[in-house]
GUPAFI-825110 format. One record per residue (C-alpha): residue number from 1; x, y, z. Coordinates in steps of 0.5 Angstrom, whole numbers, plus 500, padded with zeros to 3 digits. Layout:
<k=NUM; x=X; y=Y; z=Z>
...
//
This chain:
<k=1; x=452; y=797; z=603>
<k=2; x=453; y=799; z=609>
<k=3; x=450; y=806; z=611>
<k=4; x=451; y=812; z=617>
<k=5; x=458; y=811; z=618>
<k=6; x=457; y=803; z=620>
<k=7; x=464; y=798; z=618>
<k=8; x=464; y=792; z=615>
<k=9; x=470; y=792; z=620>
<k=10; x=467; y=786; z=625>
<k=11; x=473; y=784; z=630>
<k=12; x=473; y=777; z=632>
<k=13; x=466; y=775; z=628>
<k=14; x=468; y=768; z=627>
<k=15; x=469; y=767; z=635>
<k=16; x=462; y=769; z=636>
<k=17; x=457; y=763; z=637>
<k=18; x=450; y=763; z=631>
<k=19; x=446; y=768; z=636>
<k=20; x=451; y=773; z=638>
<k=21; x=452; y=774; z=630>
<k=22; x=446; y=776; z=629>
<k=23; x=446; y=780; z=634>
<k=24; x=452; y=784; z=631>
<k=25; x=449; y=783; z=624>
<k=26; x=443; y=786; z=626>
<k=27; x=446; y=793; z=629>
<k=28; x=450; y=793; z=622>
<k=29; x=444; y=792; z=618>
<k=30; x=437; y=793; z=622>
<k=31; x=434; y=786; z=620>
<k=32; x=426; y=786; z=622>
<k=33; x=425; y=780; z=627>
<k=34; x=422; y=776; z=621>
<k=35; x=429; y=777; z=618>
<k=36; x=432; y=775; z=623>
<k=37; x=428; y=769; z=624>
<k=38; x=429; y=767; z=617>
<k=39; x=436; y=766; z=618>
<k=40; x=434; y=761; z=623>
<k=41; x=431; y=757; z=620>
<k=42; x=431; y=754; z=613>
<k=43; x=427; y=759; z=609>
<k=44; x=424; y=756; z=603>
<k=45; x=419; y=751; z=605>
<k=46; x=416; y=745; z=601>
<k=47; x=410; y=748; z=598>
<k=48; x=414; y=755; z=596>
<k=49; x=420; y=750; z=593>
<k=50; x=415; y=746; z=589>
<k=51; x=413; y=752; z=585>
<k=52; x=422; y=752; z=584>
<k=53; x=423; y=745; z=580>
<k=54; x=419; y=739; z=578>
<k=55; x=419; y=733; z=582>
<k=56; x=420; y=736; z=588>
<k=57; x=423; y=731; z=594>
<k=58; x=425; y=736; z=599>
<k=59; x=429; y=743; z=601>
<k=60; x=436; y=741; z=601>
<k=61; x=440; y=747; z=606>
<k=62; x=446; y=750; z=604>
<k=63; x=451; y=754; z=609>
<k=64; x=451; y=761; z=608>
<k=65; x=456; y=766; z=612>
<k=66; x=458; y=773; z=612>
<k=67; x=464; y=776; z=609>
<k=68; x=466; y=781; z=613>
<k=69; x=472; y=787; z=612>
<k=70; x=469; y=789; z=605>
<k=71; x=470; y=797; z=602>
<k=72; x=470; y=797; z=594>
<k=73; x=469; y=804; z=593>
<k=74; x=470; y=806; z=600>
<k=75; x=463; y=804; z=601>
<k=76; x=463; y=799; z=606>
<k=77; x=459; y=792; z=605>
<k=78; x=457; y=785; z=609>
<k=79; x=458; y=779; z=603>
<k=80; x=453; y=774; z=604>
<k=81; x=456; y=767; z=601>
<k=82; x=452; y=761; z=600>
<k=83; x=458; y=756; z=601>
<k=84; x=459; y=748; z=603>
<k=85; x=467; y=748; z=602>
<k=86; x=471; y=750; z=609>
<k=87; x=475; y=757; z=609>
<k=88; x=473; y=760; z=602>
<k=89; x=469; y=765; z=607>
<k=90; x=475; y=766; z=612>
<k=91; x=480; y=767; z=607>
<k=92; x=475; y=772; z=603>
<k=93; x=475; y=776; z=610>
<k=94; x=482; y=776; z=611>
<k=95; x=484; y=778; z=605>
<k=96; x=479; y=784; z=605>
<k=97; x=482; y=786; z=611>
<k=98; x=489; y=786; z=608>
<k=99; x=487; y=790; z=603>
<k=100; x=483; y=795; z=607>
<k=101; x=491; y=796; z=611>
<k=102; x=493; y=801; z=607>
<k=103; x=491; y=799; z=600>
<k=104; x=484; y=800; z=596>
<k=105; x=479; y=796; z=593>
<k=106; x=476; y=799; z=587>
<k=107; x=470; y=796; z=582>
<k=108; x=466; y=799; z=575>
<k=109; x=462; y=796; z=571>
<k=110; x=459; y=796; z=564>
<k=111; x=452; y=798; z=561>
<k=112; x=447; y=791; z=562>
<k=113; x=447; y=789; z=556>
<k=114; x=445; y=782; z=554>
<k=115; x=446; y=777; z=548>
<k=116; x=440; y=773; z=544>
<k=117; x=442; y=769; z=539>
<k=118; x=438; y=767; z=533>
<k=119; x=441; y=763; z=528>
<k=120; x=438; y=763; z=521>
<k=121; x=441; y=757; z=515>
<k=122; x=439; y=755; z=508>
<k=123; x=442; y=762; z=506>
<k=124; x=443; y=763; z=499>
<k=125; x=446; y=770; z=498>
<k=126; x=449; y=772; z=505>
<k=127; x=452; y=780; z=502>
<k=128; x=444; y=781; z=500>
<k=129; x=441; y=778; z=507>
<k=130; x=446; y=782; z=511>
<k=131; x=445; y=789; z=507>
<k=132; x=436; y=787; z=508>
<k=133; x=437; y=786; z=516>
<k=134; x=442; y=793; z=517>
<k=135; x=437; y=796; z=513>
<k=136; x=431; y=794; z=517>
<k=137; x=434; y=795; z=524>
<k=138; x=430; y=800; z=527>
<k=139; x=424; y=795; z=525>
<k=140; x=427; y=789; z=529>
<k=141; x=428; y=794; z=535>
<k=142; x=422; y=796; z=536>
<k=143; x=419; y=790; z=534>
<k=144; x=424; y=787; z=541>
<k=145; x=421; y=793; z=545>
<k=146; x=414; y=791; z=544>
<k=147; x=416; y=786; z=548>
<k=148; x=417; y=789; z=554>
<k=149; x=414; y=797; z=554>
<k=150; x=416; y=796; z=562>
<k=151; x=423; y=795; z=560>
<k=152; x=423; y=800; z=556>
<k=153; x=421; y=805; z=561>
<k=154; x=427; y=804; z=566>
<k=155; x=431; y=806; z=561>
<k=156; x=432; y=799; z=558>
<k=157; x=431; y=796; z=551>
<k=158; x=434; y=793; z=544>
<k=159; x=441; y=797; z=543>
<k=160; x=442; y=794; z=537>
<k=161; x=443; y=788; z=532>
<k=162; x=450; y=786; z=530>
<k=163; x=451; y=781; z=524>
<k=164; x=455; y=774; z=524>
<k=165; x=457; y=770; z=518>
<k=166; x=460; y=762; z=520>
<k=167; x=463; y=758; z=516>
<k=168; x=460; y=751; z=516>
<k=169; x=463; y=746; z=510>
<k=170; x=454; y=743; z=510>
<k=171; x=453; y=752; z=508>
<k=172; x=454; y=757; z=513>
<k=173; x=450; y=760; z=518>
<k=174; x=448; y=766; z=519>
<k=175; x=448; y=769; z=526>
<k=176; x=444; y=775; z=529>
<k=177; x=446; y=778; z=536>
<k=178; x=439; y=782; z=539>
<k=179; x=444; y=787; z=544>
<k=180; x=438; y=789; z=549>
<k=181; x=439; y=793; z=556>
<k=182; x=436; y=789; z=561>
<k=183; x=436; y=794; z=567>
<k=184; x=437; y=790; z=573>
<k=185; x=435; y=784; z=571>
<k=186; x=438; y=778; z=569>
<k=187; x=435; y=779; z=563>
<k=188; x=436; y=771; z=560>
<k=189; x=427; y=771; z=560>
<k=190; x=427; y=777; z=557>
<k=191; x=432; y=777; z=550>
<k=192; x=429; y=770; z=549>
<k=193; x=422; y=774; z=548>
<k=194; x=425; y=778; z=544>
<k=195; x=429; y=774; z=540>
<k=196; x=423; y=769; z=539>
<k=197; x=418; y=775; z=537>
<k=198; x=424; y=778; z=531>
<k=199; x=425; y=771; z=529>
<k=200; x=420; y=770; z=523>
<k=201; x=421; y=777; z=520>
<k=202; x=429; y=775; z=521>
<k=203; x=429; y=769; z=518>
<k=204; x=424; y=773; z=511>
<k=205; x=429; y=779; z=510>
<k=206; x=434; y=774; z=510>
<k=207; x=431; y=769; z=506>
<k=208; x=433; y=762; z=510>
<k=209; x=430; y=758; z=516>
<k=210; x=431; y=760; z=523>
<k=211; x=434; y=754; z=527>
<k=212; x=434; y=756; z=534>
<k=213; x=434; y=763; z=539>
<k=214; x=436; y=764; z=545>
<k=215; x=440; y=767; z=551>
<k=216; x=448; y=768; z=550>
<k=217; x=452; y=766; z=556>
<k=218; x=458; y=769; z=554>
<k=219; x=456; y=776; z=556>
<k=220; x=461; y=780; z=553>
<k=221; x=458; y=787; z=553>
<k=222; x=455; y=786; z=561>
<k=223; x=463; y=786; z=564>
<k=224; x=465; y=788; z=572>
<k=225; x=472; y=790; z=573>
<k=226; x=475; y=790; z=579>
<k=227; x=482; y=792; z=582>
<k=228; x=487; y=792; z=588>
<k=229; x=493; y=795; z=590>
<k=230; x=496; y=792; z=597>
<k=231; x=501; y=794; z=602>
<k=232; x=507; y=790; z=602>
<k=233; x=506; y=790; z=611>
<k=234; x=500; y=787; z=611>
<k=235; x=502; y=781; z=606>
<k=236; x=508; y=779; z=611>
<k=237; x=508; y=771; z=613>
<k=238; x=511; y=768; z=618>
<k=239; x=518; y=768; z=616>
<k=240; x=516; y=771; z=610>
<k=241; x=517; y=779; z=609>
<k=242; x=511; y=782; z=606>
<k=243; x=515; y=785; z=601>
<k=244; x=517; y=777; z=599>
<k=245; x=509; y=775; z=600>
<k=246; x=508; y=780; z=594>
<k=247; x=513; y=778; z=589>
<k=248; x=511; y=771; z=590>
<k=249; x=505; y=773; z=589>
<k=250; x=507; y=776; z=582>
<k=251; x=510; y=769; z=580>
<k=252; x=504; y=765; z=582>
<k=253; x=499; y=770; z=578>
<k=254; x=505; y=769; z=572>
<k=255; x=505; y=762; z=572>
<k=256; x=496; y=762; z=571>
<k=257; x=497; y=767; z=566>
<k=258; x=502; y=761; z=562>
<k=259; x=499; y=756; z=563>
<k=260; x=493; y=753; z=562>
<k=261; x=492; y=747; z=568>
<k=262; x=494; y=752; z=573>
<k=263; x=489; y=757; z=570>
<k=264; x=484; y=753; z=571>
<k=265; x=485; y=753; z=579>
<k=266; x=486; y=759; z=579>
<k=267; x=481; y=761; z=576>
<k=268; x=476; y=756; z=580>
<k=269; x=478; y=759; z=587>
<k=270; x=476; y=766; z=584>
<k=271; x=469; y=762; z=583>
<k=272; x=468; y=760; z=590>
<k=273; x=468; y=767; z=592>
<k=274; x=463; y=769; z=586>
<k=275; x=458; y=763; z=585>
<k=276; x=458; y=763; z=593>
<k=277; x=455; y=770; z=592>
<k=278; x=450; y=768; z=586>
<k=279; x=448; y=762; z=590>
<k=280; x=446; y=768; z=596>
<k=281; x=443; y=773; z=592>
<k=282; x=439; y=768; z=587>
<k=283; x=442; y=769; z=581>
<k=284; x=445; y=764; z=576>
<k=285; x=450; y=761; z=579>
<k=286; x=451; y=756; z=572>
<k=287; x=451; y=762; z=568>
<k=288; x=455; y=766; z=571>
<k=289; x=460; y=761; z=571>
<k=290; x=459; y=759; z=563>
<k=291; x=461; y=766; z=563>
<k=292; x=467; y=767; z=566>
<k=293; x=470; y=760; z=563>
<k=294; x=469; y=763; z=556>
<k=295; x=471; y=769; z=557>
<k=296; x=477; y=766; z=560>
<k=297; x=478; y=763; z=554>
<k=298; x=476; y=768; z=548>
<k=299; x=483; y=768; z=546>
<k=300; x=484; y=762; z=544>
<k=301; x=488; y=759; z=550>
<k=302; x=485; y=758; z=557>
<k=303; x=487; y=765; z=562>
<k=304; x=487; y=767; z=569>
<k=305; x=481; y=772; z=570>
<k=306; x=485; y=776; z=576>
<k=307; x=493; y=777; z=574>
<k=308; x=497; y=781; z=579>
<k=309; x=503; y=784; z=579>
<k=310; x=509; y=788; z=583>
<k=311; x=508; y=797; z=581>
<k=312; x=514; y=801; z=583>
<k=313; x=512; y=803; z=589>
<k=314; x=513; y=795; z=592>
<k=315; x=505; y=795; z=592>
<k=316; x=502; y=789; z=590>
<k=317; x=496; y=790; z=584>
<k=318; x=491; y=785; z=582>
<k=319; x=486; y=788; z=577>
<k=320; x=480; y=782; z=574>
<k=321; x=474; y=783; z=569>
<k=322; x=469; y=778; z=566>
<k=323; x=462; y=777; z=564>
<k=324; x=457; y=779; z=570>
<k=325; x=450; y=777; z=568>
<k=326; x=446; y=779; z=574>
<k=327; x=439; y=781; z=577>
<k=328; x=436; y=784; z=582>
<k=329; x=428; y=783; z=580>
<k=330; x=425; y=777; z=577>
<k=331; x=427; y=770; z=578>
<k=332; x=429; y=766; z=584>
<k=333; x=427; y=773; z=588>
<k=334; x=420; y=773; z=588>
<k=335; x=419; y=766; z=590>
<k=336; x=425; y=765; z=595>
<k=337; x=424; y=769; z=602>
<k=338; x=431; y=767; z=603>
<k=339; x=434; y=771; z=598>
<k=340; x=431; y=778; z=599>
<k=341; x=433; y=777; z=607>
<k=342; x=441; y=776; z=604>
<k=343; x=440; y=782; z=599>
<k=344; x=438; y=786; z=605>
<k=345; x=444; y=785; z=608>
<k=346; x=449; y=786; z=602>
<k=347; x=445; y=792; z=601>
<k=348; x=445; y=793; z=593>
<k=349; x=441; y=799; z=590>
<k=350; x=442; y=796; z=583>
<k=351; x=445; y=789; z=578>
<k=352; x=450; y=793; z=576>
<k=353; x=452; y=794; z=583>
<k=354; x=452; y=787; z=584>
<k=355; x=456; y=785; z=579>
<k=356; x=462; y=791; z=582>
<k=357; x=462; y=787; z=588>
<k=358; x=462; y=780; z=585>
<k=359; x=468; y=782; z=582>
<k=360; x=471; y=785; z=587>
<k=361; x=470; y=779; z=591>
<k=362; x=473; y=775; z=586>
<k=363; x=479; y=779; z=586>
<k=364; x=480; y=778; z=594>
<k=365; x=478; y=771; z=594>
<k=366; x=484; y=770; z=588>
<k=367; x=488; y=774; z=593>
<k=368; x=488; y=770; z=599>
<k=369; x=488; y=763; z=595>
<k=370; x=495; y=765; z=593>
<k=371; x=498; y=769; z=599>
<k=372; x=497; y=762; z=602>
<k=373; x=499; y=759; z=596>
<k=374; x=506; y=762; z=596>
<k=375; x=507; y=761; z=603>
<k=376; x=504; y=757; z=608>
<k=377; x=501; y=752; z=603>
<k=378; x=494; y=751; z=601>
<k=379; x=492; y=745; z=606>
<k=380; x=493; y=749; z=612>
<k=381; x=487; y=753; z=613>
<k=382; x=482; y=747; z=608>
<k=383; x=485; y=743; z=613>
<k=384; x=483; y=746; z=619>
<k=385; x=477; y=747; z=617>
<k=386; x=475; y=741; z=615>
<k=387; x=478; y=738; z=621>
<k=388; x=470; y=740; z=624>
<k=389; x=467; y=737; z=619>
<k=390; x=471; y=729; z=620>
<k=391; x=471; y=731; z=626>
<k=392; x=462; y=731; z=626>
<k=393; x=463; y=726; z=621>
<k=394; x=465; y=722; z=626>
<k=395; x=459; y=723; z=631>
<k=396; x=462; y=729; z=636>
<k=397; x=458; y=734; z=636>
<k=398; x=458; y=742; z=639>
<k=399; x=464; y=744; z=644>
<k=400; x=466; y=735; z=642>
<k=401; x=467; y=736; z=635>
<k=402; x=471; y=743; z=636>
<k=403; x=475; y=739; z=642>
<k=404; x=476; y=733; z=638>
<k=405; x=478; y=738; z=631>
<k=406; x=483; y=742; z=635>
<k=407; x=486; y=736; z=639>
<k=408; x=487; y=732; z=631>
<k=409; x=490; y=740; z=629>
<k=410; x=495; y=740; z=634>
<k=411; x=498; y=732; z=631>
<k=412; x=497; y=734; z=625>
<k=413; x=494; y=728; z=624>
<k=414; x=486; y=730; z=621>
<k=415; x=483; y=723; z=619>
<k=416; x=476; y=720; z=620>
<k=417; x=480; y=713; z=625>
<k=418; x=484; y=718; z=629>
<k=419; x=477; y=723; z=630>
<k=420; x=473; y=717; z=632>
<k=421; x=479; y=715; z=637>
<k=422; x=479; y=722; z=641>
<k=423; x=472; y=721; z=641>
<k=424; x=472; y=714; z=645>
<k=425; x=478; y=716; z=650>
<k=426; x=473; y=724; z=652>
<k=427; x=468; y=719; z=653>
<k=428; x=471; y=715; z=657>
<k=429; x=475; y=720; z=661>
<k=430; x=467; y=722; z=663>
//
């Protein structure tokens, strides 16, 4: 979050070469010079990267942009997005400037809490097994929370137990959810401590073999929401009034929510914007995403994480919620220097936080792969884009490439043969 009245409102940002960039994020953020020289140069090094993975072979890089135009809350944010493809971090911008024109963006989130898991078998007599765990439940807990004293501390700790039985035709199994408030932690290390350290006293008051315990993915007690409304104006195409942008919209968002094939892109476009966070800030991307994708089936029948709708008034409303497991301290932050420079430029004082304005990006990216949808068609923005990237593909390089991609823009024709033809024909003319 951006403070002393600074705005993530950045006019022309894109236009600005690498080293002007860092200059206006600079004034923005007030980086020290050596986050600033992390920025320019790969930061995480081979000996630091071994530590990360087995078998190292490498650093392998990942661009990282800025979102701009931001403010959930009214509180104004810079978005740092880990990112290969071509105009996810230009239309998440766009997007947030278009809300921002008279409209609003607005995030909560529930308490942190987190699933384990221990599955228990071999039950003989599950109303008894059931009546013994609810009864020792102030044991269990204490019990998980002398795992973690520190934990304990800031406030977190075991919750609660919550008991299932499923149906299995070999004999049911009997499921335990150790629910554990992890702070700002991810908190996956965590609940699994816990769950191993209850795991044998679970599995003697149930009277059967513990089979496995571990961290749920589906994280439905640690959820974000996000919710937009958007002028009319600021959604206009050209040929394409506003007013006409927003009902098409409405009928887009229509056609995920009855439809599980368009779900799925839907529900990807609002990924780009998410995982591209995550990947920024270091956090479990994957877990995020596990998350999201059974959330959006819970009801049986794959759904669109965002709906939008048309009010009364003729704005355009979008709201989203989803499983937000995300941390602040413990894993990749402590061993990746990039990660703590991205955090300095978000701004973030807690995971909570954090998760609030992930849903919010998701929301407006959801916004922006729509709006294109429903007018100008998808491809022009990815197109334009991915004309540098053919155009570098084809060996141009700097001022080359942008004249290359601008020249195979303008014929319409963004193709590797034709990049290279324009290469050949600027280099002969010198």
């Amino acid at each position: 979050m951006l403070e002393n009245g600074k705005t993530s409102r950045l006019p022309n940002f894109y236009k600005l070469d690498i080293s002007e960039r860092h200059e206006v994020l600079n004034e923005a953020v007030g980086l020290t010079h050596e986050e600033r020289w992390m920025l320019k140069k790969e930061p995480l090094n081979p000996k630091q990267a071994e530590m990360m993975v087995e078998n190292l072979i490498g650093v392998f890089g990942m661009p990282l942009g800025l979102a701009v135009n931001f403010r959930i809350n009214e509180r104004e944010y810079l978005i740092p997005m880990g990112v290969e493809e071509t105009s996810v971090v230009a239309a998440a911008s766009n997007a947030a400037k278009i809300i921002r024109e008279g409209g609003s963006l607005h995030a909560e989130s529930s308490a942190p809490e987190m699933i384990a898991q221990i599955c228990l078998t071999g039950i003989r007599d599950f109303d008894a097994a059931m009546a013994r765990l609810t009864g020792e439940k102030a044991s269990i807990l204490e019990t998980a929370d002398r795992q973690d004293p520190t934990l304990k501390s800031l406030g977190g700790g075991a919750r609660d137990i919550e008991i299932r039985r499923l149906p299995r035709k070999g004999g049911d199994m009997l499921v335990v959810h150790l629910i554990v408030d992890v702070r700002d932690a991810m908190g996956a290390n965590v609940v699994n401590t816990m769950a191993e350290a209850v795991s044998p006293s679970l599995a003697i008051l149930a009277g059967g073999e513990v089979l496995c315990k571990i961290v749920s993915n589906l994280a439905d007690r640690r959820t974000a929401r996000a919710s937009a409304r958007v002028a009319p104006l600021p959604l206009e195409s050209p040929g394409i009034p506003g007013a006409e942008v927003a009902r098409r919209i409405a009928l887009a968002s229509e056609f995920a929510e009855i439809d599980p094939y368009r779900a799925a892109t839907h529900n990807k476009g609002i990924m780009n914007g998410i995982d591209a966070l995550m990947i920024a800030t270091g956090n479990d991307w994957r877990a995020v995403e596990a998350g999201a994708h059974s959330w959006a089936a819970r009801s049986g029948s794959y759904k669109p994480l965002a709906v939008w709708s048309v009010a009364g008034d003729g704005f355009l409303e979008g709201r989203i919620e989803l499983p937000m497991a995300v941390g602040l301290i413990g894993g990749v932050a402590s061993v990746h220097p990039g990660v703590a420079v991205t955090r300095r430029i978000l701004g973030v004082s807690s995971a909570s936080e954090l998760a609030e304005v992930a849903a919010a990006l998701g929301l407006v990216q959801n916004l922006a792969a729509l709006r294109a949808l429903v007018t100008v068609g998808i491809q022009k923005g990815h197109m334009e884009l991915h004309a540098r990237n053919v155009a570098l593909s084809a060996g141009a390089l700097g001022e080359l490439a942008l004249e290359v991609a601008d020249q195979m823009i303008r014929e319409g024709r963004i193709r590797f043969d034709r990049a290279r033809e324009i290469i050949r024909q600027v280099m002969k003319g010198k």
